[in-house]
C-alpha positions in Angstrom: 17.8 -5.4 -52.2 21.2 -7.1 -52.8 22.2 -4.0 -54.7 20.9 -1.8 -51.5 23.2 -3.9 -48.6 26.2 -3.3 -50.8 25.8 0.7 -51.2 25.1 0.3 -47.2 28.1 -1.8 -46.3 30.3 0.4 -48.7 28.8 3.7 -46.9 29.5 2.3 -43.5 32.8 1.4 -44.0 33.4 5.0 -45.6 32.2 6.5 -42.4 34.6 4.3 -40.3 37.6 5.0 -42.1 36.9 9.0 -42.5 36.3 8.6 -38.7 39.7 7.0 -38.1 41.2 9.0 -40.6 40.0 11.9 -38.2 41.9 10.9 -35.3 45.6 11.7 -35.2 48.1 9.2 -33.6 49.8 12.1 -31.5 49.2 15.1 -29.8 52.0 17.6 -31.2 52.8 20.2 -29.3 54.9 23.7 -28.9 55.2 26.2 -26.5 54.1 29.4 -26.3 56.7 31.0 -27.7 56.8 28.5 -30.9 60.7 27.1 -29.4 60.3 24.0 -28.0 58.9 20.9 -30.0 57.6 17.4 -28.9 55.1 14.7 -29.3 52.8 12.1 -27.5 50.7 9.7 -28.1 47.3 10.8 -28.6 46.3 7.7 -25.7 47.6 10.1 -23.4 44.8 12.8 -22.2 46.4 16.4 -21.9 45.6 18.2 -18.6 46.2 21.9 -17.8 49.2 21.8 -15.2 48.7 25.1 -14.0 48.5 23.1 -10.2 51.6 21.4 -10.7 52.9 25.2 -11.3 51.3 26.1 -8.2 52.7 23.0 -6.2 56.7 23.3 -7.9 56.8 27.1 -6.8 55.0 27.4 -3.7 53.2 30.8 -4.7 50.0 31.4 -4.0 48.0 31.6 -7.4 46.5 34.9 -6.5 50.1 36.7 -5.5 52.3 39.0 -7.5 54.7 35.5 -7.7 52.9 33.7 -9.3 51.5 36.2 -11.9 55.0 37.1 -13.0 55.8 33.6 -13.3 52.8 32.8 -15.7 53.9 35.2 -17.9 57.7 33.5 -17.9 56.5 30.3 -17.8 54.8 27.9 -19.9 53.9 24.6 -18.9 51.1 21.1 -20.1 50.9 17.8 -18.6 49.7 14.6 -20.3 48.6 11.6 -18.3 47.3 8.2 -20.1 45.3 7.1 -16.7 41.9 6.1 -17.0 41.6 8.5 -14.7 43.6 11.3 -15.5 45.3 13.4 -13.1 47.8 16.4 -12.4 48.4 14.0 -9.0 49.9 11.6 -10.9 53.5 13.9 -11.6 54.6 12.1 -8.5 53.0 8.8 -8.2 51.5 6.5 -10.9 51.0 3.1 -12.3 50.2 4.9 -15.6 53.0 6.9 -17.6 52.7 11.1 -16.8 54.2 13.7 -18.7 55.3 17.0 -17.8 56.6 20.0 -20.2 57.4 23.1 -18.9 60.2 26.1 -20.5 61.3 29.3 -18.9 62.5 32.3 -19.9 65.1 33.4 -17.4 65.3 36.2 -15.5 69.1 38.0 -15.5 69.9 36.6 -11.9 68.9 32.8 -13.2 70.7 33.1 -16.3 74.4 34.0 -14.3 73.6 31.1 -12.0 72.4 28.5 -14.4 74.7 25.4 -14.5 74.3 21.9 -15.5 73.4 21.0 -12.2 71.0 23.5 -12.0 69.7 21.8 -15.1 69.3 18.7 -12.9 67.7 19.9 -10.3 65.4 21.9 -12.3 62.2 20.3 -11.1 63.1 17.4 -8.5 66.6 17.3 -6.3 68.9 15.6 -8.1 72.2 16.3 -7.3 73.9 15.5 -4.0 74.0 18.9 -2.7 70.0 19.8 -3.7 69.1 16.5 -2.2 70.9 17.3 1.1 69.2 20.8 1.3 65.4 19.2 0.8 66.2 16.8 3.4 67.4 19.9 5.9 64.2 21.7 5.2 62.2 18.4 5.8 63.6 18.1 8.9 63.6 22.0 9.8 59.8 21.7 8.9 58.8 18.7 11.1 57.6 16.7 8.4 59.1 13.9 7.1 60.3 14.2 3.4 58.0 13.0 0.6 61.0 12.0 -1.4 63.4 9.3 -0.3 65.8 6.9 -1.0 67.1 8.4 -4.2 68.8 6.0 -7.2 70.7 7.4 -9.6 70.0 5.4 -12.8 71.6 7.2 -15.6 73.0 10.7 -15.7 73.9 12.0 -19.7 75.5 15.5 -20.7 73.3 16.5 -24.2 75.3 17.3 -26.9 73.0 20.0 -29.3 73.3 22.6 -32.1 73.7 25.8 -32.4 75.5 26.2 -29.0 72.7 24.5 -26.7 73.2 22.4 -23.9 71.5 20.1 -22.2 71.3 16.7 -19.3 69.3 14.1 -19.6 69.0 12.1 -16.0 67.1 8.6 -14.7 66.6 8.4 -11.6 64.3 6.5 -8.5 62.5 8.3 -5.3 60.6 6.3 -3.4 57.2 8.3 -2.5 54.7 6.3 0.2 55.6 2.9 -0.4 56.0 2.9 -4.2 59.4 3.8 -6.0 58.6 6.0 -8.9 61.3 6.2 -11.6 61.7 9.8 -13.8 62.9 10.1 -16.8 64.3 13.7 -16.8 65.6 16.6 -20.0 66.7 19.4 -19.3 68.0 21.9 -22.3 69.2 25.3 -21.8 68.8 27.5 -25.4 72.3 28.5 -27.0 71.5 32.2 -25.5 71.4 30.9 -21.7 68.2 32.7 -22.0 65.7 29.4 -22.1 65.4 26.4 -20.2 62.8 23.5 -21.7 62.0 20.8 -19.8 60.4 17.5 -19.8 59.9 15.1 -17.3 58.3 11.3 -17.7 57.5 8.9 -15.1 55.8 5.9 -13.6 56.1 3.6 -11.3 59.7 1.6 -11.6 57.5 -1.5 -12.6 56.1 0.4 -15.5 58.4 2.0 -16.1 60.9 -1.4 -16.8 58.5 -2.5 -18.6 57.7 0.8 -21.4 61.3 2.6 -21.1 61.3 1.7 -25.1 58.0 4.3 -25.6 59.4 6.7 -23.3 62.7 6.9 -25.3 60.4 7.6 -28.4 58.3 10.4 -26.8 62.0 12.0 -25.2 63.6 11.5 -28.8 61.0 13.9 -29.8 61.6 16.6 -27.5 63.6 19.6 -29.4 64.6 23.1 -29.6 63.2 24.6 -32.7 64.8 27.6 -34.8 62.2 30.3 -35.3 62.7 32.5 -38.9 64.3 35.7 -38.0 
């Protein structure tokens, strides 16, 4: 009987570790296209972010728009609520992340700029923030973003011709202030953009700015063979 317990206890803890052993710490990820690189924790529950598409352009998901866009865009979204949610890009106690990368048309690739790089998802720069608050106004709604704090703004240094910005930066939204971590990189053709954009709550966010540092370190342009 002795001898039976100990080929069970040995069996058991077999099965545990093959079971751990199972479950990888990360979620690795690329886009479609194989260019852009970057992990997350595997705490964090993936989510399709084809609404936060919808929500960032303003196309309807059944017009030409937005049809064209899907095939030059490619987007995911990870949240690590219990409760996960493509709401939680713009408000959260819980840290959200949001990839996306384009592939430029002609027309965005003679415009694109470093400030274009900041604004690439939320207003950002003086002149984009002005404009959201005119149409917020012309639209007889107040804005959903306010009180904007600039935290950190970094020009990215990268290979192979690349460029890139990296800003931090508060909106208050309701009566919480969110803080975004944000990267933008633009491909050393002009012909790419790859973004990725972390936030929380500013509590959280004080508090876990070391984690998100290690899932932005992570976030890469990638060579392809050819």
């Amino acid at each position: 009987m002795k001898k039976a317990r100990g080929l069970i206890a040995v069996t058991v803890a077999i099965l545990m570790l093959s079971a751990c052993a199972g479950q990888p710490d990360f979620h690795y990820v690329r886009d479609r296209a194989g260019t852009t690189y970057f992990k997350v924790p595997s705490s964090f529950t993936q989510l399709n972010a084809d609404p936060i598409e919808m929500y960032l352009s303003g196309d309807h998901p059944n017009s030409a728009a937005a049809l064209v866009r899907a095939q030059r865009v490619w987007s995911t979204a990870f949240d690590q609520s219990a409760e996960p949610s493509v709401d939680h890009l713009l408000g959260s106690t819980d840290p959200f992340v949001y990839a996306t990368v384009h592939q430029l048309t002609e027309e965005q690739r003679d415009t694109i700029s470093l400030n274009r790089l900041r604004d690439f998802v939320l207003p950002v720069t003086d002149q984009m923030r002005e404009l959201y608050t005119q149409q917020a106004v012309a639209t007889g709604q107040p804005p959903m973003f306010r009180n904007f704090e600039l935290l950190n703004d970094e020009v990215l240094t990268l290979d192979d011709g690349a460029r890139g910005v990296r800003v931090r930066f508060n909106y208050q939204i309701g009566n919480d202030v969110q803080t975004f971590d944000h990267t933008a990189i633009l491909d050393e053709k002009g012909a790419t953009v790859s973004v990725m954009l972390i936030g929380c709550q500013s509590a959280c966010f004080r508090k876990r700015a070391a984690e998100f540092d290690k899932i932005e370190s992570t976030f890469k342009l990638l060579r392809l063979p050819g």
